[in-house]
Kinemage of the C-alpha trace (Angstrom):
@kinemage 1
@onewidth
@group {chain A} dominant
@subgroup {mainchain}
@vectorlist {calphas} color= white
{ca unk a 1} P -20.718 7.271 -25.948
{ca unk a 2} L -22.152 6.703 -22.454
{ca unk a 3} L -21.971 3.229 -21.375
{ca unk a 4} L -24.621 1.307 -20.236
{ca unk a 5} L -25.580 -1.352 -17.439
{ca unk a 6} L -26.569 -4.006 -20.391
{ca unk a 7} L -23.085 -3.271 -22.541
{ca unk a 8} L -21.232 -4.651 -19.038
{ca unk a 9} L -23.377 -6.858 -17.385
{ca unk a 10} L -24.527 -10.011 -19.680
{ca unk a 11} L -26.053 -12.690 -16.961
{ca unk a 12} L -23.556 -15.170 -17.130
{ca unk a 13} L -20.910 -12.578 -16.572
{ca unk a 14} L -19.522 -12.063 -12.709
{ca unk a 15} L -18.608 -8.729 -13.085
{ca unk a 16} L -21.483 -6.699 -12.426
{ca unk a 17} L -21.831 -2.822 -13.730
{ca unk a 18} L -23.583 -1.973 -10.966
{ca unk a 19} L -20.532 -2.413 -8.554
{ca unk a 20} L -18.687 0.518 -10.533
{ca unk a 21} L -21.521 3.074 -10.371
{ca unk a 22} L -21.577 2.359 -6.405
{ca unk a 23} L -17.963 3.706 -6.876
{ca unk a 24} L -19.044 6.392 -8.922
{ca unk a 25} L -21.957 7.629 -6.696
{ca unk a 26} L -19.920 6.814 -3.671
{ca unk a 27} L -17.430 9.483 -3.984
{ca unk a 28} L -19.487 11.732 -5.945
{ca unk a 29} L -17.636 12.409 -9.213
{ca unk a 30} L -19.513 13.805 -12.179
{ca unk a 31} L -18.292 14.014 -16.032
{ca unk a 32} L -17.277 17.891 -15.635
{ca unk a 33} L -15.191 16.374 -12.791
{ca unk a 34} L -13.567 13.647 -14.998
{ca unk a 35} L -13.047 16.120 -17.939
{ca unk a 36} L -10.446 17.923 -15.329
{ca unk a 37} L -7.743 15.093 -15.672
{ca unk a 38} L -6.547 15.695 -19.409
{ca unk a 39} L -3.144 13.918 -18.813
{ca unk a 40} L -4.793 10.432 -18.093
{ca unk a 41} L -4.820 10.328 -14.659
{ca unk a 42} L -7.557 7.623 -14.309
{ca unk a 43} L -5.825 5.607 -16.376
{ca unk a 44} L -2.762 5.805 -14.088
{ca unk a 45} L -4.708 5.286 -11.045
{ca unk a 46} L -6.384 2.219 -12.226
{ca unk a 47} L -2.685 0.419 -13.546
{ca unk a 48} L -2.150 1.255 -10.058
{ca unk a 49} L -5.162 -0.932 -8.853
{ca unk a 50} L -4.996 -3.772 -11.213
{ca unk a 51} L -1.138 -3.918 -10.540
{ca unk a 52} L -0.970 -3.552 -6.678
{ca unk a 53} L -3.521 -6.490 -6.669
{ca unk a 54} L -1.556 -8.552 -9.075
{ca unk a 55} L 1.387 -8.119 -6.597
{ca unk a 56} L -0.438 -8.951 -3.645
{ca unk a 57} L -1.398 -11.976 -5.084
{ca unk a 58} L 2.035 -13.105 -6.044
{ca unk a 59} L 3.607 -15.499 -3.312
{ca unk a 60} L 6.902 -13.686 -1.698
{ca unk a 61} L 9.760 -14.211 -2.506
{ca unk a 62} L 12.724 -16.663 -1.453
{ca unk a 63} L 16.077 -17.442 -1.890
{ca unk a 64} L 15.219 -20.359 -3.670
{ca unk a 65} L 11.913 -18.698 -5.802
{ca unk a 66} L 13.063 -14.943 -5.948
{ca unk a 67} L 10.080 -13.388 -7.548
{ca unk a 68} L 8.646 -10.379 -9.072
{ca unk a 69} L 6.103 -8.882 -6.267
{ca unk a 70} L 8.631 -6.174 -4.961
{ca unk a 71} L 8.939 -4.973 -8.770
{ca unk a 72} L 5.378 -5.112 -9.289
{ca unk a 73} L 4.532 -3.052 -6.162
{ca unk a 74} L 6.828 -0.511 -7.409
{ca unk a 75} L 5.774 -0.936 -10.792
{ca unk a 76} L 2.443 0.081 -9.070
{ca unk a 77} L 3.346 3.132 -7.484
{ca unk a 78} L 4.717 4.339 -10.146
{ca unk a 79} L 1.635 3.992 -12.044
{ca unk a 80} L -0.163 6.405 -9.975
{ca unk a 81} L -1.016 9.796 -11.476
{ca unk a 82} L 1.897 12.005 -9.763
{ca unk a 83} L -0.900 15.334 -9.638
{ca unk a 84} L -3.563 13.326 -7.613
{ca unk a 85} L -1.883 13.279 -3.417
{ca unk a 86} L -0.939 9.426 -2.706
{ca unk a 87} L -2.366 9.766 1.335
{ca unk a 88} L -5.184 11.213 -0.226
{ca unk a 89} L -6.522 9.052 -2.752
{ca unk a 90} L -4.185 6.112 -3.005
{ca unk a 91} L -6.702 3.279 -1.099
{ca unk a 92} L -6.200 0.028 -2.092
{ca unk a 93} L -8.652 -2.208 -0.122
{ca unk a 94} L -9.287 -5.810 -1.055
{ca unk a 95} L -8.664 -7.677 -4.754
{ca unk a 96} L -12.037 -7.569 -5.727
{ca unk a 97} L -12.949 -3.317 -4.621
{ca unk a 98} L -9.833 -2.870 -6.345
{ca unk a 99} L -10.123 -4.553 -9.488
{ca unk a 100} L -13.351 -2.623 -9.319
{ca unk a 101} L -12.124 0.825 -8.016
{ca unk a 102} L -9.798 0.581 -11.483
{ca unk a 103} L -12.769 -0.543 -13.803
{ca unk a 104} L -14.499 2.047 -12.467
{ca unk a 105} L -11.592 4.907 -13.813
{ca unk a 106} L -11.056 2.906 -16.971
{ca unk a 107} L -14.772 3.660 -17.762
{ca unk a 108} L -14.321 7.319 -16.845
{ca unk a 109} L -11.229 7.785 -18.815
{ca unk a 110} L -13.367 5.967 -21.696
{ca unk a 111} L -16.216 8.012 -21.722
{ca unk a 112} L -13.900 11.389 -21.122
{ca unk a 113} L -12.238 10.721 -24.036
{ca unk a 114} L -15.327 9.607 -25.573
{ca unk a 115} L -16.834 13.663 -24.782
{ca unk a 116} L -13.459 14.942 -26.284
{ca unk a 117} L -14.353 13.506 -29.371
{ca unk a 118} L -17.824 14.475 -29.195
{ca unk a 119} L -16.860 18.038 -28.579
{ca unk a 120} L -13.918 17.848 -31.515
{ca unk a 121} L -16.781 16.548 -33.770
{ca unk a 122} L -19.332 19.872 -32.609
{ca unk a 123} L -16.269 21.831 -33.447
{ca unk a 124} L -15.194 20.943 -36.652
{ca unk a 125} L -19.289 21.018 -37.815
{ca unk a 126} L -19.550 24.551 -36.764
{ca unk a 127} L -16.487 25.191 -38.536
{ca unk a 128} L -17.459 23.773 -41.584
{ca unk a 129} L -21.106 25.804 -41.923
């Protein structure tokens, strides 16, 4: 199942669909591109986003507030998909492009496991004639 602009972008909602397709026509990935990471790589990568910004935002810490940003940064790296080259790819810009960088893979890992399905599906019809 595709998604569509109207499925993610009700009026009163801030997040706008049309942020993640920049993303997507930005770097240029296609579906046949996505259907290359069968080990959840987009997944990884965007725990990586939504974590690294969580631990930017935390305050650091003190002697007297010790806190968990160190653990969540690390948390965070370890998230990210060990086949895809951290100096490469790993580009975490401000909250917002990255909160949007990771709904961005979220949909793609959706909608690849969405054509895995689809394909199954195909599969086990043919077999069945």
């Amino acid at each position: 199942m595709d998604l569509t602009y109207k499925e993610f972008d009700p009026p009163s909602h801030p997040f706008k669909m049309g942020d993640v397709v920049v993303v997507v026509d930005r770097e240029g990935w296609t579906p046949e591109h996505d259907d290359t990471h069968i080990d959840f790589e987009m997944a990884r990568a965007a725990a990586f986003y939504a974590l690294h910004t969580a631990a930017e935002a935390l305050p650091e810490p003190s002697l007297e507030a010790p806190g968990d940003r160190y653990s969540l940064f690390l948390t965070a790296d370890q998230a990210w998909p060990p086949q895809w080259d951290r100096i490469t790819w790993k580009k975490p810009k401000d909250a917002r492009r990255n909160l949007v960088r990771g709904a961005a893979l979220l949909i793609a890992e959706i909608e690849r496991l969405d054509r895995v399905e689809a394909r199954a599906a195909l599969s086990a019809a043919g077999e069945q004639k």
